[in-house]
N, C-alpha and C positions, 0 to 999 in steps of 0.2 A: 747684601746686594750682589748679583753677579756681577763676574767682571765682561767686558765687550769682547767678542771674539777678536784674535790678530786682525791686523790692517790688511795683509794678503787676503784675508778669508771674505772681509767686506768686500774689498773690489771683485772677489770672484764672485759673491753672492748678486752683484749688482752689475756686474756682466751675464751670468746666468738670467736675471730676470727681465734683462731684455731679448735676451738669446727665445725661453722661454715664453715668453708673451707676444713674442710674433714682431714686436719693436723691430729686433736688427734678423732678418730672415737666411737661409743657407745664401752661403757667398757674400756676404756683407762685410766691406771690411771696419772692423773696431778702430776705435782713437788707439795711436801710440803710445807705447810706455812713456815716454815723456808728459804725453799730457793727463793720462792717467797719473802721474804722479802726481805732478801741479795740483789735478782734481782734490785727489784725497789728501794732501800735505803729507805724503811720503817723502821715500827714495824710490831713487827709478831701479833699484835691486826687488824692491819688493813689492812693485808693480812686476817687474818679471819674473819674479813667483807665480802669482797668481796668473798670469797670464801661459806660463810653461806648466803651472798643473792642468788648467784648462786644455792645452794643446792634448796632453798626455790622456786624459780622462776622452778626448777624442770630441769635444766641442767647438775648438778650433783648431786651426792649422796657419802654419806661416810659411808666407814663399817668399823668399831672399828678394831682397833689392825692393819687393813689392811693398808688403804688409802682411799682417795679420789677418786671415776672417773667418767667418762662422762655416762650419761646415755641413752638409748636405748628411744630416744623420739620417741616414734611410736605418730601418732594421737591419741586421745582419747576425749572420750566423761565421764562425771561424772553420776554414776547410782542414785543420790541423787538430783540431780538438771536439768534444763532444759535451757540448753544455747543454744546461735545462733551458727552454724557450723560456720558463716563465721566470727567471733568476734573469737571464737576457733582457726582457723587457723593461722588471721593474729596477733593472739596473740604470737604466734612461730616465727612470721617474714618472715611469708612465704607466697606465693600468695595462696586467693582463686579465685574461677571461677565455675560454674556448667551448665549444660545442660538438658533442658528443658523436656525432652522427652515425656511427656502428661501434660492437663493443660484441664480440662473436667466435663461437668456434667455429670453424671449416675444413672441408676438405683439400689440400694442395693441392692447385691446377702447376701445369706443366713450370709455369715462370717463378710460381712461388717457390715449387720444387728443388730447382735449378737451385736457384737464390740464395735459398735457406740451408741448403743439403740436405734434402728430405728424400722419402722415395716419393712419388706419385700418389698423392691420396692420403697421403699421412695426415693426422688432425692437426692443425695449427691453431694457433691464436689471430682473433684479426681486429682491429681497433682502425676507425677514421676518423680522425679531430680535425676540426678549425681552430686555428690560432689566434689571436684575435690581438692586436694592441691597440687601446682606446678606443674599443669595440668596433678594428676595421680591421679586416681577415690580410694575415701578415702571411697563413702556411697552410697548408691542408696535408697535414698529416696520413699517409697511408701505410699502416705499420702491418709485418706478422711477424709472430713471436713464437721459437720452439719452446711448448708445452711441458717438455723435460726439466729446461735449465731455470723455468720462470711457470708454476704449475697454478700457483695465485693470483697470476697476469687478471682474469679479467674479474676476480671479485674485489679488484680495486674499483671507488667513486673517483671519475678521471677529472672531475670537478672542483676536485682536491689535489689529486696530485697528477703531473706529468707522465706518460709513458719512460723516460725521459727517468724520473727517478724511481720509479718501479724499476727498473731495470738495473741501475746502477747498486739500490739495492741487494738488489737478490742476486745478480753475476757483477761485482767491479769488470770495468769495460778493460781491456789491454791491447785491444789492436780495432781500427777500425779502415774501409776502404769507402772512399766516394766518388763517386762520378756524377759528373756536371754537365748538363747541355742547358742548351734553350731549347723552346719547347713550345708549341700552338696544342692548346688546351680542347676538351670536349664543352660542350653548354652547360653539361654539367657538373663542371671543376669550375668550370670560369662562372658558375651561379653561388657557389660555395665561397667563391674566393670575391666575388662582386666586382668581375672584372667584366674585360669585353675577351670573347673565344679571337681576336683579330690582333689583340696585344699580346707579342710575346712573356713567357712564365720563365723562370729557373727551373731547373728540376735537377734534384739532387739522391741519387739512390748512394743509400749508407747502408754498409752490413757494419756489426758488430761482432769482437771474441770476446769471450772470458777464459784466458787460457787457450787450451783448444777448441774450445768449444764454439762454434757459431748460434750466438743466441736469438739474433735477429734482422730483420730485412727492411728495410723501410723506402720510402718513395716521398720524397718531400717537394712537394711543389710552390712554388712562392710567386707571386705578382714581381711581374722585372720593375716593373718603377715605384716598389714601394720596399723592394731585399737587395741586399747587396750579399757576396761573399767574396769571407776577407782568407788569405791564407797567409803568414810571418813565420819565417825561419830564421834562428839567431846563429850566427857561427862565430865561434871562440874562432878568433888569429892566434896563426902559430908563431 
C-alpha cells in the first residue's frame, strides 16, 4: 500500500481545488492558519507550509494585518527573462494550443529592416501565431527571424514546438531588449485575439542576441485584461 502524501501537501491540494473549481475565486480571502490547522488536526507550522508554498507558487498572496487570498492569476509573461509560452501555461495547469496563421519567407520592409539589422529587402523569416490557453487567445505572436543564425526556422511544425524553442535551440539567447506600451489594436488583431479593437492590448517588441549576433525580432501582443507582465530583480546587500 502507499503511503498518504504529507499533511502540508493535503491542505495544499484542498486549497488548490477550491482555488481551481471556481469555489473561492481571485481576491477571496482563505480561512486562517489557525483554523486550517484545527481542520486537518495539525500544527499551525504546518498549515503554514502549505499555505507559504502556495504564496510562493503564486496562487495566493498575503497582506499583513488583513489575510491571506486568492490571487488574480491573469497569464503573464517575465520582462527580465525569456520563456516558452507553452511551459508558461502548462505550468498553471492549464491547456496550451495555438494557431498557425502564417509560417513564410519575405522580403524586409523598412521596420523589419531597422529591427532586425538587415539591409532593406533581405529575405527573412516570418511566422504569426495565436497563443491560446484553454483554447482563449492569451498572444498573437508576430515574429521575423534572420535566416543565417536559424536556416531551419520554418521547416519546423509550430504545432509542436514553440518559436520560442526553435530558437533557443539553434542560437542559446544572451541578451534580449523589450519594449512595452499599451496599444488600440486593428479588427484584425483584435479578430485573432477575440477581443474588442475599443479595449486596450499590451504590446511588447522583443529583439534577441546569440552572442553578437541579433537573431530575431518579434511584436507580441496580448489582450490587457486577460496578460499581465511581471519584471523582479534580486540585489544581494552589501
Amino acid at each position: 500500500m502507499g503511503s498518504s502524501p504529507p499533511l502540508y501537501l493535503q491542505i495544499q491540494q484542498h486549497l488548490l481545488e477550491k482555488i481551481q473549481c471556481g469555489d473561492w475565486p481571485a481576491h477571496h480571502q482563505i480561512p486562517p492558519e489557525e483554523q486550517l490547522a484545527r481542520d486537518f488536526g495539525v500544527s499551525r507550522m504546518t498549515a503554514n507550509k502549505a499555505i507559504r508554498d502556495l504564496v510562493q507558487q503564486g496562487y495566493l498572496t498575503r497582506q499583513p494585518g488583513l489575510g491571506t487570498f486568492v490571487t488574480d492569476r491573469k497569464a503573464e509573461s517575465s520582462l527580465v527573462e525569456v520563456h516558452n509560452i507553452a511551459e508558461e501555461v502548462r505550468s498553471r495547469g492549464h491547456d496550451y494550443s495555438n494557431v498557425v496563421l502564417r509560417s513564410e519567407a519575405m522580403a524586409a520592409d523598412d521596420e523589419v529592416a531597422l529591427r532586425l539589422g538587415v539591409r532593406l529587402g533581405t529575405r527573412v523569416f516570418h511566422t504569426l501565431i495565436v497563443h491560446r490557453e484553454d483554447g482563449v487567445p492569451i498572444q498573437l505572436e508576430d515574429r521575423y527571424v534572420n535566416p543565417r543564425w536559424v536556416p531551419e526556422y520554418l521547416d519546423t511544425d509550430f504545432s509542436l514546438l514553440t518559436p520560442n524553442e526553435v530558437l533557443v535551440a539553434a542560437c542559446p539567447i544572451t541578451d534580449i531588449e523589450h519594449v512595452v506600451e499599451a496599444v488600440l489594436v486593428d479588427a484584425a488583431t483584435a479578430r485573432h485575439l477575440e477581443t474588442d479593437v475599443a479595449r486596450p492590448c499590451l504590446s511588447m517588441i522583443r529583439r534577441t542576441w546569440s552572442g553578437e549576433s541579433l537573431v530575431s525580432y518579434a511584436r507580441l501582443i496580448h489582450p490587457g485584461e486577460r496578460y499581465k507582465l511581471r519584471s523582479s530583480v534580486h540585489r544581494q546587500s552589501s
